[in-house]
C-alpha positions in Angstrom: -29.1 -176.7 103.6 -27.3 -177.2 100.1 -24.4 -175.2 101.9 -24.3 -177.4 104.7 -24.8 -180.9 102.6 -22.3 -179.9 100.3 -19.6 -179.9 102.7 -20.7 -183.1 104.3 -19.8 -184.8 100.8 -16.8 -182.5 100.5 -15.8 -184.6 103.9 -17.2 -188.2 102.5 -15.0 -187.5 99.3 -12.0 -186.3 101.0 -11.4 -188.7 103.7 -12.8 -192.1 101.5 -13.4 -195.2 103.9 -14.0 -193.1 106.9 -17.5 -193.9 108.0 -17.3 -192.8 111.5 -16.0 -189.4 110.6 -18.6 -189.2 108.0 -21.0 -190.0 110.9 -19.9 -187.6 113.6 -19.5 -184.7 110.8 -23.0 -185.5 109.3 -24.2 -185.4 112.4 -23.3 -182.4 113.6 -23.5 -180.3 110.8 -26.6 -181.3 109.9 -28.0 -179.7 113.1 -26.0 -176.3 112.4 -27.9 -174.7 109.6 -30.2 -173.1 112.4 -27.4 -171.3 113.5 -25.6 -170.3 110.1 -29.1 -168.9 109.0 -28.7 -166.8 112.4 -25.0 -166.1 111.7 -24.2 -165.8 107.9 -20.4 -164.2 109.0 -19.6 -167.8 109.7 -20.3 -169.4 106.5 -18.3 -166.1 104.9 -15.4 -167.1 107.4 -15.3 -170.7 106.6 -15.8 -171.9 110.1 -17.5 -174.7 108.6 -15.2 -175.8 106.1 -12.1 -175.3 108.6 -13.7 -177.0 111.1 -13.9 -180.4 109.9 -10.3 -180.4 108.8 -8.1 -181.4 111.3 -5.4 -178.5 112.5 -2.8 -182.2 111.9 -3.0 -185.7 111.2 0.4 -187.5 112.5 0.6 -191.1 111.9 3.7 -193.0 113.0 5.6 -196.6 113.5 5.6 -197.9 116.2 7.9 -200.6 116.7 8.7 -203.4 119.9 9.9 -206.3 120.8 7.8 -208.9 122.4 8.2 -211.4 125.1 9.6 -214.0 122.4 11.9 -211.5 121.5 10.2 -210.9 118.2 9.6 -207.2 116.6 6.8 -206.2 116.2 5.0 -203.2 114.4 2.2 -200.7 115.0 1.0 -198.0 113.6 0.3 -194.8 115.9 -1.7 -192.0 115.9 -2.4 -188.1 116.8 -4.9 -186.0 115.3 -4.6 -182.5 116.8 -8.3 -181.0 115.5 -8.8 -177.8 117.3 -6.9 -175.7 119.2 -9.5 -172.3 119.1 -9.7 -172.5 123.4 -6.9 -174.1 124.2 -4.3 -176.6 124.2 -5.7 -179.9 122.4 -7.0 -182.2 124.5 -8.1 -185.9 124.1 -7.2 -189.5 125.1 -5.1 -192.3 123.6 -6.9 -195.1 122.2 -5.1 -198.6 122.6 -7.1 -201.3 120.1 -7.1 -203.5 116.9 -9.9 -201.6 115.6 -8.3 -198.6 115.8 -7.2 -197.1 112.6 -7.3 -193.0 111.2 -10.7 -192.6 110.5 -11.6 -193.7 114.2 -9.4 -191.0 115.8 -10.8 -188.4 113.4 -14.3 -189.2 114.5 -13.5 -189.2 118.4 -11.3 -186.2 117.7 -14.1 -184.3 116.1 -16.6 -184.9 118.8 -14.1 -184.2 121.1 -14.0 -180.0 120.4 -17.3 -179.7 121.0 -17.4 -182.1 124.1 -14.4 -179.8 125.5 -16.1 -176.8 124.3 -19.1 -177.6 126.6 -17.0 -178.1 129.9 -16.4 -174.4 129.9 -12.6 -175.2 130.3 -9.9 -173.6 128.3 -9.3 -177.3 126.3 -9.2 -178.0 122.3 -9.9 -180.8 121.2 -7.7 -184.0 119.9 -7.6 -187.9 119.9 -4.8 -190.4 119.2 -3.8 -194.1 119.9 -2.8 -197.1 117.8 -4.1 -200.5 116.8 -1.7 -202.1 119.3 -4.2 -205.1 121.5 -2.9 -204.7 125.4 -5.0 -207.8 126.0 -3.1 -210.5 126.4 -0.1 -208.6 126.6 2.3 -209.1 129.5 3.4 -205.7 131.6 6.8 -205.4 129.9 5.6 -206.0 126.8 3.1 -203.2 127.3 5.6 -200.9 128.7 8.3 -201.6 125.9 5.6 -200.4 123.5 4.5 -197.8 125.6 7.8 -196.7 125.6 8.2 -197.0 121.6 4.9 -195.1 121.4 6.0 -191.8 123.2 9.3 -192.3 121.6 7.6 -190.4 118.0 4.7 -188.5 120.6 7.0 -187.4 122.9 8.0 -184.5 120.2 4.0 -183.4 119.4 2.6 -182.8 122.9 3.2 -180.4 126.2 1.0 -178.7 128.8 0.6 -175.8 126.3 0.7 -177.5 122.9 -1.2 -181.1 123.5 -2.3 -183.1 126.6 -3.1 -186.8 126.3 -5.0 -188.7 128.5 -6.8 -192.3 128.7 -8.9 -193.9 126.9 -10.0 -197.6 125.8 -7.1 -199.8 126.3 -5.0 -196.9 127.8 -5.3 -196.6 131.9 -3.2 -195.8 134.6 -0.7 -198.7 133.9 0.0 -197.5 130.3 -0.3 -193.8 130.8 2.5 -194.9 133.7 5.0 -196.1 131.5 4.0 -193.4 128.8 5.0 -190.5 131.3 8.0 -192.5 132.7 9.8 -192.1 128.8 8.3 -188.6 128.2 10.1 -187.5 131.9 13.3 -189.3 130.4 12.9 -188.3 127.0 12.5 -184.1 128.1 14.9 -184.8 131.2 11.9 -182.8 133.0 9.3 -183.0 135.1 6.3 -181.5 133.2 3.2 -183.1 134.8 0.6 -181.4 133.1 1.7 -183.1 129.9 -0.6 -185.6 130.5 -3.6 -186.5 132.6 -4.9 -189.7 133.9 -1.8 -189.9 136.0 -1.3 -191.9 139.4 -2.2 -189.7 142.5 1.6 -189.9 143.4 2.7 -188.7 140.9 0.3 -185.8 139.6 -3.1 -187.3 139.5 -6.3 -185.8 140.3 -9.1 -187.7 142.8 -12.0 -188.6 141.1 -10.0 -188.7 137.7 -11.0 -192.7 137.9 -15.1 -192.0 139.0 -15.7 -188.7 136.8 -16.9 -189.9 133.5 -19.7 -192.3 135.3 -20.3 -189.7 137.7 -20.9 -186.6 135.4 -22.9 -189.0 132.9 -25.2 -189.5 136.2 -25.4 -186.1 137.2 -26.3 -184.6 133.7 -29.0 -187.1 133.8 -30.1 -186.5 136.9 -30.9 -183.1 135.8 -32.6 -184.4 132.8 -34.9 -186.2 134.4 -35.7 -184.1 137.2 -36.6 -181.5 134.7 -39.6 -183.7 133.6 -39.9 -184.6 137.4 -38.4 -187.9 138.1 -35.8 -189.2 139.3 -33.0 -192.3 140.3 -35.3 -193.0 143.0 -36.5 -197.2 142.7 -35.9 -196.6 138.9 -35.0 -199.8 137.1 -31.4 -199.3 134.9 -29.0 -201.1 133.0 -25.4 -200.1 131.6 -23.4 -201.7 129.3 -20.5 -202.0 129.5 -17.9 -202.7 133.0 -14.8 -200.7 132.6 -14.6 -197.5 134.4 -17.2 -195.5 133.1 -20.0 -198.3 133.4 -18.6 -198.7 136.8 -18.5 -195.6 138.4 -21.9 -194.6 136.6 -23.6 -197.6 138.4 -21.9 -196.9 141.8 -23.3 -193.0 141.4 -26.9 -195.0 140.5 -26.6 -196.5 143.3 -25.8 -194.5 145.3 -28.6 -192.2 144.4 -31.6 -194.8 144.6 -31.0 -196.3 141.4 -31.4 -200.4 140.8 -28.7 -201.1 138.5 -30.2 -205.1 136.8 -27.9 -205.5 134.0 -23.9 -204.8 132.8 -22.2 -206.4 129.6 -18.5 -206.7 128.5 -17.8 -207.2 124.7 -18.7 -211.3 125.5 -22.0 -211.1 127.2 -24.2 -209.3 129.4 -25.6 -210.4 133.3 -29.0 -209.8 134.4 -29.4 -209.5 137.9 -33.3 -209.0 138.9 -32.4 -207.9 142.9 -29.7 -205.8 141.5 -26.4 -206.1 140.4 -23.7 -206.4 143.4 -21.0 -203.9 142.1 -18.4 -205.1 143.9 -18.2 -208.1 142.6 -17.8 -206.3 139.1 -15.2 -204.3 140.7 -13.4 -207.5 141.5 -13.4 -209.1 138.6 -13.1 -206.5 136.1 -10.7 -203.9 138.0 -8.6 -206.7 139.9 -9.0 -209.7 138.8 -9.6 -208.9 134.7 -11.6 -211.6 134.1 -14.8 -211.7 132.0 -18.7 -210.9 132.8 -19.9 -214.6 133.1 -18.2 -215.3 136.2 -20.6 -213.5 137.7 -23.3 -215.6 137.7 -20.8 -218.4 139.5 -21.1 -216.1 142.7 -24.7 -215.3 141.9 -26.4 -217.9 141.0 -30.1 -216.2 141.1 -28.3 -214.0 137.9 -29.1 -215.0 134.3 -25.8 -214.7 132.0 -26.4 -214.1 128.1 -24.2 -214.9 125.4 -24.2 -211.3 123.4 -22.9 -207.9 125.0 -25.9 -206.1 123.0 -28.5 -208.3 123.8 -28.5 -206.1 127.1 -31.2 -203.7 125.7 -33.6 -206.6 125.8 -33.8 -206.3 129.0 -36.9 -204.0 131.0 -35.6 -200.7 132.2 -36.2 -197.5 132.9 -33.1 -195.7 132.2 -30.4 -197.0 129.8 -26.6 -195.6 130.0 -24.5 -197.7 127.2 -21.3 -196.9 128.3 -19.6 -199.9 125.9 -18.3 -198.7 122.2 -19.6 -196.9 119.1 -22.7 -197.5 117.1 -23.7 -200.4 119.7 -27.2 -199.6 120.2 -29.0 -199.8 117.3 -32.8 -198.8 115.3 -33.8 -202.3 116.2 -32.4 -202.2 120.4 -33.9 -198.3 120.8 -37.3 -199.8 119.7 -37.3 -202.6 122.4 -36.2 -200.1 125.0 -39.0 -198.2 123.9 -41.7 -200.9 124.0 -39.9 -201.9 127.3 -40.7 -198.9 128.8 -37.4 -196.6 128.8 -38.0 -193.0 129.0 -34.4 -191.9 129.4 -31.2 -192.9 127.5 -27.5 -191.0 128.2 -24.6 -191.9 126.1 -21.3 -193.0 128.5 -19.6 -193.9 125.4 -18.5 -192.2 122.4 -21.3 -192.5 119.6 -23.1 -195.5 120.8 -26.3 -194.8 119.5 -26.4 -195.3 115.7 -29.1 -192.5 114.0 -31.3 -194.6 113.1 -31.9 -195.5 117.1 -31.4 -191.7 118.0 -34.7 -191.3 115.8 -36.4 -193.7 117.3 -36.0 -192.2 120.8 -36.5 -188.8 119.7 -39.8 -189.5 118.0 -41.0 -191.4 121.3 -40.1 -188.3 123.0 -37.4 -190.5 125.3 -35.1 -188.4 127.0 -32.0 -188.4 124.9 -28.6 -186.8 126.4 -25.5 -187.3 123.5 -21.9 -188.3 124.6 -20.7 -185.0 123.6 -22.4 -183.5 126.6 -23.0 -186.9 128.5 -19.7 -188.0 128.6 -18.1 -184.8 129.1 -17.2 -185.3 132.9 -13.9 -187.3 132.3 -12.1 -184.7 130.2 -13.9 -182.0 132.6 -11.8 -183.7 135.8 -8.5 -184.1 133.3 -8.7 -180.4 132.7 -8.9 -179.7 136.5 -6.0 -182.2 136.9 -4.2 -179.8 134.7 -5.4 -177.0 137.3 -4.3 -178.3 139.6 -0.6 -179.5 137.8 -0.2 -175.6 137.1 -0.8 -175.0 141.0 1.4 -177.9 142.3 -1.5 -178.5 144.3 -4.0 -181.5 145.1 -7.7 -180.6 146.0 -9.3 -183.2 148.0 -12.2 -185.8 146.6 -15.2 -184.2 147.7 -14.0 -180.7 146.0 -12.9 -182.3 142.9 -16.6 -183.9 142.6 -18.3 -180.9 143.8 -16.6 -179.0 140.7 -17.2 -181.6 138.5 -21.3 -182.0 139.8 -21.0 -178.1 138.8 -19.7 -178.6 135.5 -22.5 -181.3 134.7 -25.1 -179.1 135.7 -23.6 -175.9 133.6 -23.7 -178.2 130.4 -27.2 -179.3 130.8 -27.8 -175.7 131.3 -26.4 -174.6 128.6 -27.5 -177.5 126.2 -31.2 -176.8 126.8 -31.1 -173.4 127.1 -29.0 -173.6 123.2 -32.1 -176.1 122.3 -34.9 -173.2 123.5 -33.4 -170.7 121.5 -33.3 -172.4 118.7 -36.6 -174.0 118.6 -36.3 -177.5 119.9 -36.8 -177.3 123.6 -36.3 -181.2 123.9 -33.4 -181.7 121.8 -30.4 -181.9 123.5 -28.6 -183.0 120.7 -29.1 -180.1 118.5 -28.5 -177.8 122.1 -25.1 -179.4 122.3 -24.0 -179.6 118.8 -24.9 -175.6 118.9 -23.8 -174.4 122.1 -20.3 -176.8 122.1 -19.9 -175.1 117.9 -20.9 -171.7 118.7 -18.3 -171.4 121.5 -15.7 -172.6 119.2 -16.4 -170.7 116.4 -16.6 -167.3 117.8 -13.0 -167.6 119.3 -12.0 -169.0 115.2 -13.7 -165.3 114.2 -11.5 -163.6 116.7 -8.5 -165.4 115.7 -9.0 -164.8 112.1 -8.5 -167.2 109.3 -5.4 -169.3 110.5 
């Protein structure tokens, strides 16, 4: 383990101020050692020490004009981390907090997410602390424009393919491709993913990452023989992911009772009526609260993490990083949750990951949990190389098929090495074990 610990402070010391990074490395390394005790050729290639050094950092201004006619500045980001199976891959962050160390952590977890799809994708992450909120359309589109002005010159179906992320949807990935098409003076669709249908987009692009985080977890539980059937469940969260996960809960038995946005959270004992989230979040934009002023028998509380108060028997946060905490996993606990999957990126801290694991809860990480939206962004890459469009039900039937592989593969990794339960360890070891065997075959580049 000195091996191991030893680059973890090698990380700490040489990215200072980084505590996310520091999280998502420590956390995955510290899961490895099983697996360099079975394979010492990897610690005598380095994998390890290559690994958690990024392939590039690119950091950029990004300058615009507002609606006042005032410049304004930016700062913008790429980190390209791995490409050992393919083209980078990873979406574009638009939000204050974003700074380096956030896109290092997401791109980090991102290799071994795309590892785990079974697609031929690296893994990267990028975006800028640019707040759309509050923005008007052109003044998001002049610094979308500005953006992919530097980005333009760091990406291509073969090199790097962006996507979405938070703050980034089909409105700003829009105007991003509109200046990389003028930029190139070509029509290279598969440059990046999250596109409109009409233009290049895949179906279910919108639904997959709250689909696949339902479908992994469906197999989860099934294996201990439950299932969405009458179960009780509550997501944070109401962008897409928190959306489409409750619609596939729904749709599969499932009482969804409680959603959150970064304000607030709304219980909802009969169930909460997801298309009235749909219309305020996806049309109107307005916050959580007004819920409760078209459904009065709702309760509406005054803190977004206060949802894992609340009695369930699944929980899906599907909100930000680091949001559910030692002191939230416990209540879920005492509440009676025996089954928590990860929608967002890192949003159980490690101290609540304990917690869950030592109550023997049924814990399924982003890396593999979340893994459905770059899944669908890689088959929307398929499907750019084919200048073909493959209808909804067989883009969710693949992706359903991809779900299952991971959690296949994830606890068949956790058998073999000796934690039959542990999903995390299974997908920290499968996702790294893919990646490093094709950096052995590549040789020490």
């Amino acid at each position: 383990m000195s091996y191991i610990r030893d680059i973890i402070e090698q990380v700490i010391e040489r990215n200072p101020g980084e505590p996310e990074f520091h999280q998502a490395v420590t956390e995955v390394l510290e899961s490895l050692q099983v697996v360099i005790d079975r394979h010492p050729e990897y610690m005598k290639a380095g994998i390890l020490e290559r690994l958690v050094e990024p392939e590039r950092q690119i950091i950029f201004r990004v300058p615009w004009v507002d609606d006042q006619g005032r410049v304004r500045v930016n700062r913008g980001f790429r980190v390209q981390f791995s490409s050992a199976i393919g083209p980078y891959k990873g979406g574009i962050r638009f939000h204050p907090s974003v700074y380096l160390g956030i896109i290092k952590f997401l791109g980090f977890e991102q290799v071994f997410k795309n590892a785990l799809t079974g697609l031929p994708i690296g893994g990267g992450k990028g975006g800028s602390d640019f707040d759309p909120k509050g923005k008007s359309d052109d003044e998001v589109m002049r610094f979308c424009q500005s953006f992919m002005t530097e980005l333009y010159r760091h990406i291509g179906a073969d090199i790097d393919v962006p996507a979405g992320d938070i703050g980034v949807g089909a409105r700003e990935i829009g105007y991003m491709f509109g200046q990389y098409k003028r930029i190139r003076n070509s029509f290279e669709s598969g440059v990046l993913t999250g596109k409109g249908l009409i233009y290049g987009g895949s179906l279910v692009r919108k639904e997959a990452t709250g689909y696949g985080l339902v479908y992994i977890t469906d197999q989860m539980i099934k294996a201990k023989g439950k299932s969405f059937d009458g179960a009780r469940v509550a997501v944070s969260g109401s962008g897409n992911v928190a959306i489409y996960c409750a619609e596939k809960v729904i749709q599969l038995g499932g009482k969804v009772v409680a959603m959150s946005d970064s304000n607030g959270y709304v219980y909802d004992p009969d169930g909460i009526k997801l298309e009235t989230i749909k219309q305020l979040k996806e049309v109107e934009r307005k916050r959580i609260k007004e819920y409760k002023e078209i459904h009065p028998k709702a309760e509406y509380h005054e803190s977004s993490f206060g949802i894992w108060e609340v009695s369930c028997d699944i929980a899906f946060p599907c909100a930000t990083q680091n949001e559910l905490d030692e002191k939230a996993a416990k209540t879920l606990v005492a509440n009676g949750c025996y089954a928590v999957a990860e929608g967002a990126n890192m949003p159980s801290t490690p101290e609540a990951i304990d917690v869950f694991l030592s109550n023997n809860v049924l814990f399924a990480p982003g890396k593999a949990a979340n893994a459905g939206g770059v899944a669908t962004s890689a088959l929307e890459m398929i499907q750019n190389s084919m200048r073909y469009s493959w209808s909804f039900e067989e883009v969710d039937a693949k992706l359903k098929s991809i779900m299952i592989n991971i959690y296949k593969n994830i606890s068949t990794a956790a058998r073999e090495y000796g934690h039959e339960d542990n999903l995390i360890l299974g997908a920290n070891v499968a996702g790294f074990v893919k990646v490093a065997e094709a950096m052995m075959a590549q040789g020490i580049v």
